[in-house]
N, C-alpha and C positions, 0 to 999 in steps of 0.2 A: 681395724675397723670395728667400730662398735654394733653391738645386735640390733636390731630393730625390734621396738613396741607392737604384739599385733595384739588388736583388741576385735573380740568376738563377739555382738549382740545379736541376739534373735531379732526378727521384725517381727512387732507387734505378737509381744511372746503370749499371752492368754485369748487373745481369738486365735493364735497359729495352733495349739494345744488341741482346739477345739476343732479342728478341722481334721485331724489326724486321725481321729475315730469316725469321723462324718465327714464323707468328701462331696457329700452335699453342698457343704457349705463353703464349696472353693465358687472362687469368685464374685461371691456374694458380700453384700454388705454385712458384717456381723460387730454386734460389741459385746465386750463382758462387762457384769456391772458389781460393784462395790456389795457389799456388807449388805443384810436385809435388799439388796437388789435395788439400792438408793441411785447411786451416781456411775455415770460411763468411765470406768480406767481404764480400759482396755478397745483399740479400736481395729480392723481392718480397714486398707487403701480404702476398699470398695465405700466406705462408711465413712473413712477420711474425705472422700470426695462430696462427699452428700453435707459436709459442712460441720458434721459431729466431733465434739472436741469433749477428749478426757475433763472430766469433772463436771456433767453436764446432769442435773438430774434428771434420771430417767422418765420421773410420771412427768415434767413438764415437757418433753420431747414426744412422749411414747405413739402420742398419736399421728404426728407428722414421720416419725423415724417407721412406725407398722402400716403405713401409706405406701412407703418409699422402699418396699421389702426390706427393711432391717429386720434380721434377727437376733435377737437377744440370750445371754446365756447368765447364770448364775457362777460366782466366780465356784469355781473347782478347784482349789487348794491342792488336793490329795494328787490329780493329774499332771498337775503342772509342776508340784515338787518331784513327784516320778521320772516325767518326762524331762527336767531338768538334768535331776540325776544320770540320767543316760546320755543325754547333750554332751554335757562335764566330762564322761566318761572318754566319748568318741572325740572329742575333742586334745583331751592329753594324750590320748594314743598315736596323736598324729604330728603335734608339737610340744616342743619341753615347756618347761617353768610355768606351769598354769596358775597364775593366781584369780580365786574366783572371786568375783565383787558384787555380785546378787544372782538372784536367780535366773536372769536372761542373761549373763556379760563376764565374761572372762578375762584378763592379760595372759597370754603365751608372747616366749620370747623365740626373735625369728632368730635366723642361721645367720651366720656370717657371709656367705652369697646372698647379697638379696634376690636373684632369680631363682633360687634355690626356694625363698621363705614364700616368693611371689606362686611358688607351681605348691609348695606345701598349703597354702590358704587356699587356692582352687579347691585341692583335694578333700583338704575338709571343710570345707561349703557344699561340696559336690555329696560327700558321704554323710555330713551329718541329714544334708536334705532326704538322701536318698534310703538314709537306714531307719530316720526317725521320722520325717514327715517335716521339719521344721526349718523354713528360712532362716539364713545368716549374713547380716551387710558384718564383712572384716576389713577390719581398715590398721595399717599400717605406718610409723610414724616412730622419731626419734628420741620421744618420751612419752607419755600414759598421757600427759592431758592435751598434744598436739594432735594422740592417736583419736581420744577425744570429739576432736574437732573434723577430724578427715570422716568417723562415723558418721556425723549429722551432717554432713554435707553428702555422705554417700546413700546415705537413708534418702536422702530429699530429689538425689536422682534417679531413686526406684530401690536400691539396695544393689548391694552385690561385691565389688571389692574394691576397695580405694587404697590410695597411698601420700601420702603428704608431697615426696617429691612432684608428685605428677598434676596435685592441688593447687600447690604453689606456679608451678608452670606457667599451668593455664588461668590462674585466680591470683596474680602476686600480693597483691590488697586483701587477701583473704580473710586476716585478724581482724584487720580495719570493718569489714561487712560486718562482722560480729557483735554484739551488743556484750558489756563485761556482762550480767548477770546468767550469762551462756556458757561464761564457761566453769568448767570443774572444779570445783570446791567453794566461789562465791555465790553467797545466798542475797537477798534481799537486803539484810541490814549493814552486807558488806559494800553491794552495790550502791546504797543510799551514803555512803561515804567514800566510797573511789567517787561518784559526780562530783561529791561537793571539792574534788580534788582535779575536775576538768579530767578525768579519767573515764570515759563514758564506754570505749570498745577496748576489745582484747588484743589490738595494735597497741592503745594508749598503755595499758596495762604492761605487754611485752618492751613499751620505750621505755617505764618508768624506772628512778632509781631504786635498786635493790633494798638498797642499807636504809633510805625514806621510807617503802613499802613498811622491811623491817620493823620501823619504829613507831611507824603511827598504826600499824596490823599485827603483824605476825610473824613467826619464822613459815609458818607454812605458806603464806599468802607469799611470801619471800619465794619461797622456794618453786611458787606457782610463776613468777616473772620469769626465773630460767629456764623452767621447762618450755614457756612461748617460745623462750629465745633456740629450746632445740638440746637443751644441755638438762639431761635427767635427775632429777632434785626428789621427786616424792617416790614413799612407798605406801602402800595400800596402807598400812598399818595405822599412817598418818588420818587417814579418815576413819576412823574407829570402825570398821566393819566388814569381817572379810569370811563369807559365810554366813551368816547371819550372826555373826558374833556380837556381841555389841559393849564393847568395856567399861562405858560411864555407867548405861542405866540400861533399864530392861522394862519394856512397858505392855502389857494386855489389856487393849481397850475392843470395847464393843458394843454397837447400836443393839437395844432390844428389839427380840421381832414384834413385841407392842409392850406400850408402855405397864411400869412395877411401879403397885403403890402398896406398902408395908415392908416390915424387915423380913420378914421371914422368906421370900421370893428375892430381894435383895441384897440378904444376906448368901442366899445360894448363888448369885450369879458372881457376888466377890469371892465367895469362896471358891468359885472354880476358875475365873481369872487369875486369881493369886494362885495355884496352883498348875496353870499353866503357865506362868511367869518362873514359878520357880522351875519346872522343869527346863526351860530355857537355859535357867539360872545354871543347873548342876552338868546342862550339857557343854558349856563353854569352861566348866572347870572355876566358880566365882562362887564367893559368898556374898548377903548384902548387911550391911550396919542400919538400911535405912527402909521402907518402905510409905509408899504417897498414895492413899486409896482417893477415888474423886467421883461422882454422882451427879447427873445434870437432868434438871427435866426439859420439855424442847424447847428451844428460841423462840419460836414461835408463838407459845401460849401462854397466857396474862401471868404474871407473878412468875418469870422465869427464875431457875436455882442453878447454879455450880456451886457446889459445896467440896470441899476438901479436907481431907485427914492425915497427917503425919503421925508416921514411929518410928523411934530411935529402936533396937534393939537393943539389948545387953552386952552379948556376942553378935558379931558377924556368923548368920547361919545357911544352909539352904534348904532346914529342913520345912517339909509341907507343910505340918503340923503348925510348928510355929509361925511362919509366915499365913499359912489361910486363918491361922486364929487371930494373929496381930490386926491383919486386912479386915474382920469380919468384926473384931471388936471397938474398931473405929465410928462402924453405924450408927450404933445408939443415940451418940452427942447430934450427927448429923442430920438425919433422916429426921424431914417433917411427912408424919404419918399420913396428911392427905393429898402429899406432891403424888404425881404422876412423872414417873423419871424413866427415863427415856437410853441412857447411855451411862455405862459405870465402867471404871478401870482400875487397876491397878501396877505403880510403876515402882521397881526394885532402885535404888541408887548408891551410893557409898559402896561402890564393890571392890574386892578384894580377891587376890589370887586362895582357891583352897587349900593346895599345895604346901602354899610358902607360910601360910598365916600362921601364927601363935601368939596365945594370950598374952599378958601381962607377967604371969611366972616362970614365961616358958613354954609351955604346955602348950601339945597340940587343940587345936581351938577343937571342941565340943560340935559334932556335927549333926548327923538324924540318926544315927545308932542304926544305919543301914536301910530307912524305911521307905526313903525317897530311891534308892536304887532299886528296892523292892517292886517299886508300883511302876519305876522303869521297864523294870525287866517285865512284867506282866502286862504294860500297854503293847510293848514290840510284841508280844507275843499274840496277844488276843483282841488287837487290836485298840485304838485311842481311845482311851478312857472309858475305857473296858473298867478300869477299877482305878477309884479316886474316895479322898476323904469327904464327907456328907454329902455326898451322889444319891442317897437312898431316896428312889421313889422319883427321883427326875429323869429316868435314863431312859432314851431316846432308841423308840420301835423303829424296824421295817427298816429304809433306807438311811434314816437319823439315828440307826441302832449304839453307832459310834460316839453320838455326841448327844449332849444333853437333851433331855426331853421337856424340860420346863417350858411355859408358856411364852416365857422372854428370850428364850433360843433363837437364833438368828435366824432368819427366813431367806433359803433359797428357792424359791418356787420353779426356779427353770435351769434346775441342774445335770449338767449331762450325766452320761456314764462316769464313772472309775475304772475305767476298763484295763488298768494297768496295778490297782489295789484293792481290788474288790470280785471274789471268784464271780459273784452272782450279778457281777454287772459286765462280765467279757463281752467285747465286742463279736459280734456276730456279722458272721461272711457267708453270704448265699450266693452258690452256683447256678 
């Protein structure tokens, strides 16, 4: 007998975060919100009921949603990748083969007794809630993207633990209910081409022929019809991302907390985007051939701008140096000196293993002569970007001491605690 798929997602994992230091906040309507505190990602039930939906800007809600006691949080990065961490942890303690697939959602593989797998998901439902403060809907199933399916059905009847045998059951039409654009791994422009193939649910999807699929998609979309059918075809691997790893490309974008006009402010927020990219870069073990800086002023205002800049490199590198210079020497050509720009990124591509790679003679490829592990080892130490190249004179006081202090630094005005990476933000417990 084959093992069974258990797949573990938090509910509603950045309001659940935030409730874990403030149990105020149970029962209550709460959202978290995007970058500069623009848009609702993150929502609770309480809040789901009030009609609020991920991607909602927040200043045009804020007054009907601070009517209806919603309260609001500023996303907390620092907490949630903590509080992840520790999720992850208690979670593989308690079932094998974890593979993680973001920061709320894991695959562990179940036992060969399925009552056996059925009392080990209680357990750790029961202990992650109990040790960490965070719900878990686990759902069970005979491949990753059926298990999939049995989550967002178990989500939508409150959370808690589902199983495909017992979906089916009682829901035999159950693919049929599904709309294809729902399930794992098709997006939008794969959906706009299963309709035009009378393939609209992930019934029609699990009838269709494989080697057809095949040929007018993909092997992996291939691979996506067996698993409807029940028979295990994908591995994580197949979607590029397992830990935040990301194989093709590597991107750092971010809204200013108000709008940059000149290079000199401009050029500091790419220089430290590209430097947070590469640090990305050297922790997955890659080098890049390629780098794409991009500049936008807002959609909104007369004579809108996206501008873009390409570099080739020489070598594939990952050192900072080179990458925030290449990034920062792309501005000049770009940059109209009386835009008002609003959003700047920069995204690594053409990557390569560092390991394996060697030039053209042979020769180990040319790397940062130690500088980027340097500024590594002394972020873990004294904390993020505690020390980075042309930081001087932006670095960010009081609670922002860790991150930039420029004018265009991102704005969380309604950030909780760190009470898990931060001495002087510990939660406090009165008797």
């Amino acid at each position: 007998m084959a093992r069974t798929f258990v797949l573990a997602d938090a509910d509603s994992f950045y309001a659940s975060c935030e409730r874990v230091f403030h149990p105020a906040l149970a029962h209550r309507p709460l959202v978290v919100l995007s970058n500069n505190d623009g848009c609702v990602v993150s929502r609770s039930r309480e809040a789901k009921r009030l009609g609020i939906a991920n991607g909602m800007p927040w200043f045009k809600i804020r007054g009907q949603a601070e009517h209806d006691g919603v309260i609001a949080r500023s996303s907390n990065y620092e907490l949630y990748a903590s509080l992840s961490a520790r999720m992850m942890r208690l979670m593989a303690s308690i079932m094998p083969g974890q593979e993680i697939y973001s920061i709320d959602e894991c695959f562990l593989k179940g036992f060969q007794d399925p009552e056996r797998t059925q009392a080990a998901c209680r357990r750790m439902r029961d202990t992650v809630l109990q040790g960490i403060g965070i719900p878990l809907t686990v759902a069970t199933a005979p491949t990753r993207t059926l298990a999939k399916v049995v989550s967002h059905y178990t989500k939508h009847q409150g959370g808690g633990i589902g199983d495909w045998d017992a979906l089916v059951s009682m829901t035999p039409d159950v693919l049929d209910r599904i709309e294809v654009s729902e399930v794992w791994g098709v997006g939008r422009r794969l959906t706009r081409r299963l309709q035009g193939m009378s393939i609209t649910t992930a019934g029609d999807l699990a009838r269709a022929d494989p080697a057809r699929i095949r040929h007018h998609f993909s092997v992996l979309l291939q691979r996506t019809v067996l698993e409807l059918r029940g028979i295990p075809a994908i591995e994580l691997d197949d979607f590029d991302a397992i830990s935040g790893s990301r194989k093709q490309q590597i991107m750092c974008s971010r809204m200013f907390g108000q709008p940059i006009t000149g290079l000199p402010d401009l050029s500091a927020a790419v220089g430290t985007y590209a430097q947070q990219a590469a640090v990305r870069l050297r922790r997955q073990g890659s080098l890049t051939g390629m780098l794409t800086v991009f500049i936008a002023t807002s959609p909104y205002s007369q004579g809108y701008q996206s501008r873009t800049g390409t570099v080739i490199l020489p070598d594939p590198a990952d050192d900072p140096l080179t990458i925030a210079g290449a990034a920062v020497a792309t501005l000049p050509r770009m940059i109209d000196p009386h835009a008002r720009y609003v959003r700047a990124g920069v995204m690594l591509a053409n990557l390569t293993d560092a390991a394996s790679y060697t030039t053209f003679d042979g020769m180990d490829a040319k790397r940062d002569n130690g500088l980027g592990d340097i500024l590594d080892q002394a972020n873990r130490k004294f904390g993020t970007q505690s020390v980075g190249i042309g930081y001087a004179g932006i670095k960010g006081k009081g609670r922002a001491r860790q991150e930039t202090g420029g004018t265009w630094n991102m704005k969380r005005q309604q950030l909780s605690n760190r009470g898990t990476t931060r001495w002087d933000e510990l939660g406090m417990v009165k008797a």
